[in-house]
C-alpha positions as protocol buffer text, in pm:
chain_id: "A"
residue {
  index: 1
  type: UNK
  ca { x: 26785 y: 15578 z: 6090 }
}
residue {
  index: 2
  type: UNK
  ca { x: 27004 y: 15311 z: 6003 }
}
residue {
  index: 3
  type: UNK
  ca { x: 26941 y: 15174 z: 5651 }
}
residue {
  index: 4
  type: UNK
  ca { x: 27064 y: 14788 z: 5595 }
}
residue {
  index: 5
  type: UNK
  ca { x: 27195 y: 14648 z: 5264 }
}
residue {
  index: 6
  type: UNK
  ca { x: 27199 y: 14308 z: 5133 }
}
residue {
  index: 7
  type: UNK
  ca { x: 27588 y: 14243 z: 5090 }
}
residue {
  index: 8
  type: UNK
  ca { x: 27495 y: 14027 z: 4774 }
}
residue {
  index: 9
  type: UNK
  ca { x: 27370 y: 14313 z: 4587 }
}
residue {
  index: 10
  type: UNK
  ca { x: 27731 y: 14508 z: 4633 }
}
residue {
  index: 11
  type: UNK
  ca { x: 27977 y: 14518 z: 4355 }
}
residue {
  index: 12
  type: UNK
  ca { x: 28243 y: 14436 z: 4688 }
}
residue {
  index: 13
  type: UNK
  ca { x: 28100 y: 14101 z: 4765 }
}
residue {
  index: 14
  type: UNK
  ca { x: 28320 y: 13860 z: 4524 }
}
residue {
  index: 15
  type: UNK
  ca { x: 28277 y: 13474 z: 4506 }
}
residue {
  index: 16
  type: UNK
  ca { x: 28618 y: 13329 z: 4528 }
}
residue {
  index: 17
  type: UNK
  ca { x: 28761 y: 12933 z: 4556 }
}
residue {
  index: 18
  type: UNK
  ca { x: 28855 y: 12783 z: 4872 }
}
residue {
  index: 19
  type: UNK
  ca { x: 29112 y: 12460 z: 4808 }
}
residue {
  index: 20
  type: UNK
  ca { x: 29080 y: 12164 z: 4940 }
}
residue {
  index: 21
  type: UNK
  ca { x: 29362 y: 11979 z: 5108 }
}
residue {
  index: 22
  type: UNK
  ca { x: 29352 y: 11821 z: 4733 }
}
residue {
  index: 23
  type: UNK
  ca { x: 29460 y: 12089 z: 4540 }
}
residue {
  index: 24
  type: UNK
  ca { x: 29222 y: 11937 z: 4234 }
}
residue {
  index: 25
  type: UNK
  ca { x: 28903 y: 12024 z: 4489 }
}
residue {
  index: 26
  type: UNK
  ca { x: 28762 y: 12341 z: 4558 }
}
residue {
  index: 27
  type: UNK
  ca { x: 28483 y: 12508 z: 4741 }
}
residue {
  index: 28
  type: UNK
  ca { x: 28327 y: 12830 z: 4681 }
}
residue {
  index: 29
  type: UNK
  ca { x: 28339 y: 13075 z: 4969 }
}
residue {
  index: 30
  type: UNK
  ca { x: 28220 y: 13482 z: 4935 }
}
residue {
  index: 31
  type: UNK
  ca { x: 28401 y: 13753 z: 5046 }
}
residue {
  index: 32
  type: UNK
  ca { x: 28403 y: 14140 z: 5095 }
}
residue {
  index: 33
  type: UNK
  ca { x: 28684 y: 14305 z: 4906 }
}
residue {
  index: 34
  type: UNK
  ca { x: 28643 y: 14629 z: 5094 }
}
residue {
  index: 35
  type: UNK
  ca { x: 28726 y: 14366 z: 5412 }
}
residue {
  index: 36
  type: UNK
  ca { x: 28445 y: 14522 z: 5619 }
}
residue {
  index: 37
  type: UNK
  ca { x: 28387 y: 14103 z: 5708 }
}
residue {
  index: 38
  type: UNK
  ca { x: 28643 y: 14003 z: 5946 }
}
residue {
  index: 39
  type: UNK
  ca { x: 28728 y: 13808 z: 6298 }
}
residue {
  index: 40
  type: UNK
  ca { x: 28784 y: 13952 z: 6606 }
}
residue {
  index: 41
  type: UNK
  ca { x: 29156 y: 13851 z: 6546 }
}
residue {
  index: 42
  type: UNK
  ca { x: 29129 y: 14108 z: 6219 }
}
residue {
  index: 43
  type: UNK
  ca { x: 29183 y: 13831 z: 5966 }
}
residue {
  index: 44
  type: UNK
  ca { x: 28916 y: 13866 z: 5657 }
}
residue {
  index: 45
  type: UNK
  ca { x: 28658 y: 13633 z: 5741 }
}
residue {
  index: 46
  type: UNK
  ca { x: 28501 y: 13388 z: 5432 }
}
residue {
  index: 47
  type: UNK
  ca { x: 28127 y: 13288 z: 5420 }
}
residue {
  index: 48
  type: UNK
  ca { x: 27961 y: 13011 z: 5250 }
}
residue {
  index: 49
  type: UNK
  ca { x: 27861 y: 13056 z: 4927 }
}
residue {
  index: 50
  type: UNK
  ca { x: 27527 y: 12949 z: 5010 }
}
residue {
  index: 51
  type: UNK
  ca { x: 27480 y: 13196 z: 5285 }
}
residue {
  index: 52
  type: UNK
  ca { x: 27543 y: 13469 z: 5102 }
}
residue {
  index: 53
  type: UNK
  ca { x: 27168 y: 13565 z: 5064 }
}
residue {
  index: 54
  type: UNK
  ca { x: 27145 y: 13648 z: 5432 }
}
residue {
  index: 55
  type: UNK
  ca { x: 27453 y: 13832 z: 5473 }
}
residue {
  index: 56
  type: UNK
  ca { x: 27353 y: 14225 z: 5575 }
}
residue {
  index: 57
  type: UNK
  ca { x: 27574 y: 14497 z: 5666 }
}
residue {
  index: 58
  type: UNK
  ca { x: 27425 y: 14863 z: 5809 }
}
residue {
  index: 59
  type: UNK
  ca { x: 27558 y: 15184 z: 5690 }
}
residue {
  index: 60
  type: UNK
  ca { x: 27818 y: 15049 z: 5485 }
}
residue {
  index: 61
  type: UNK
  ca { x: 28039 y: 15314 z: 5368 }
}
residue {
  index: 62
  type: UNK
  ca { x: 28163 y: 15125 z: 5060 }
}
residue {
  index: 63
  type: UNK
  ca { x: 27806 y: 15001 z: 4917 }
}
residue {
  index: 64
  type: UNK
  ca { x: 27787 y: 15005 z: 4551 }
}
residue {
  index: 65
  type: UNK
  ca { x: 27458 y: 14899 z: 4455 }
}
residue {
  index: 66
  type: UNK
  ca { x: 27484 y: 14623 z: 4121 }
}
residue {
  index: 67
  type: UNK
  ca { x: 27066 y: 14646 z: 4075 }
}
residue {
  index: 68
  type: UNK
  ca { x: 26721 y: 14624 z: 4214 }
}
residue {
  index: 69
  type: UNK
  ca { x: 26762 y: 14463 z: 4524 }
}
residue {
  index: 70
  type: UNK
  ca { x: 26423 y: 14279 z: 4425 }
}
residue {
  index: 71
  type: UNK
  ca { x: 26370 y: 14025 z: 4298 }
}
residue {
  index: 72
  type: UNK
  ca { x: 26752 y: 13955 z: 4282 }
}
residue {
  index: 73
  type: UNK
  ca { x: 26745 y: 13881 z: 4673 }
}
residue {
  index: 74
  type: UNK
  ca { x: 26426 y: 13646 z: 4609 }
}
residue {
  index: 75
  type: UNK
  ca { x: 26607 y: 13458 z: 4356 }
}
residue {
  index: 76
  type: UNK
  ca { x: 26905 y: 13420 z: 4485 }
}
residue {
  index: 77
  type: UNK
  ca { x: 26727 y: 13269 z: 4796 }
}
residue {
  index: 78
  type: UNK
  ca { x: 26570 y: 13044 z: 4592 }
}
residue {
  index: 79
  type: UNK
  ca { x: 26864 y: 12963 z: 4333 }
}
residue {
  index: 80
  type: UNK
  ca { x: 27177 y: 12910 z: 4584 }
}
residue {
  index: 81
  type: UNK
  ca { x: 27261 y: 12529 z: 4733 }
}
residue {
  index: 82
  type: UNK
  ca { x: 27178 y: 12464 z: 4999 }
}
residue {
  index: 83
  type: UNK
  ca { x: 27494 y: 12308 z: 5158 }
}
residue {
  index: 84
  type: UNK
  ca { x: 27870 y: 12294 z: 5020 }
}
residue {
  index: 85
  type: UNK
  ca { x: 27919 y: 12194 z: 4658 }
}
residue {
  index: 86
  type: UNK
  ca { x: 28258 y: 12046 z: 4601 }
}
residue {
  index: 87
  type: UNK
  ca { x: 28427 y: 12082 z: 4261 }
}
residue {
  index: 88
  type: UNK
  ca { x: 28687 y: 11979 z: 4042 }
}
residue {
  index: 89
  type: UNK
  ca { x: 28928 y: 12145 z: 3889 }
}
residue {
  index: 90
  type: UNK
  ca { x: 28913 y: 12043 z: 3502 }
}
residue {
  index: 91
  type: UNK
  ca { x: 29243 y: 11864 z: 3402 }
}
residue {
  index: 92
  type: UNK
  ca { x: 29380 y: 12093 z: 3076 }
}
């Protein structure tokens, strides 16, 4: 049987910033360090942060479980945007 895991709850799946043509503006984007999300061209593929609830790999070889799967996954649902968020890089 094939088990599937929430790719939120991995230690793998990073958050990371995606510039904007304005180098001041940024978007948050997710990805999988172990770079088992990719295109059929073999580049790493980026989600939205806000998907990140929903994405689900099975059998993945590199899963390294951060914590109870619930209620984290229920929260998260509930606690992510629900669109793009665009943010500023704070002048220093």
């Amino acid at each position: 049987m094939s088990e599937k895991v929430y790719c939120a709850n991995c230690l793998h799946c990073v958050v990371v910033r995606q510039y904007e043509s304005e180098q001041d503006k940024y978007i948050l984007r997710v990805k999988c360090n172990k770079k088992k999300w990719s295109k059929r061209s073999g580049e790493e593929k980026l989600y939205k942060y806000f998907t990140v609830a929903r994405r689900m790999q099975t059998n993945c070889e590199f899963y390294e479980e951060m914590g109870e799967i619930l209620p984290y996954i229920k929260n998260l649902k509930k606690e992510l945007p629900i669109k793009d968020e665009i943010y500023m890089v704070k002048a220093v």
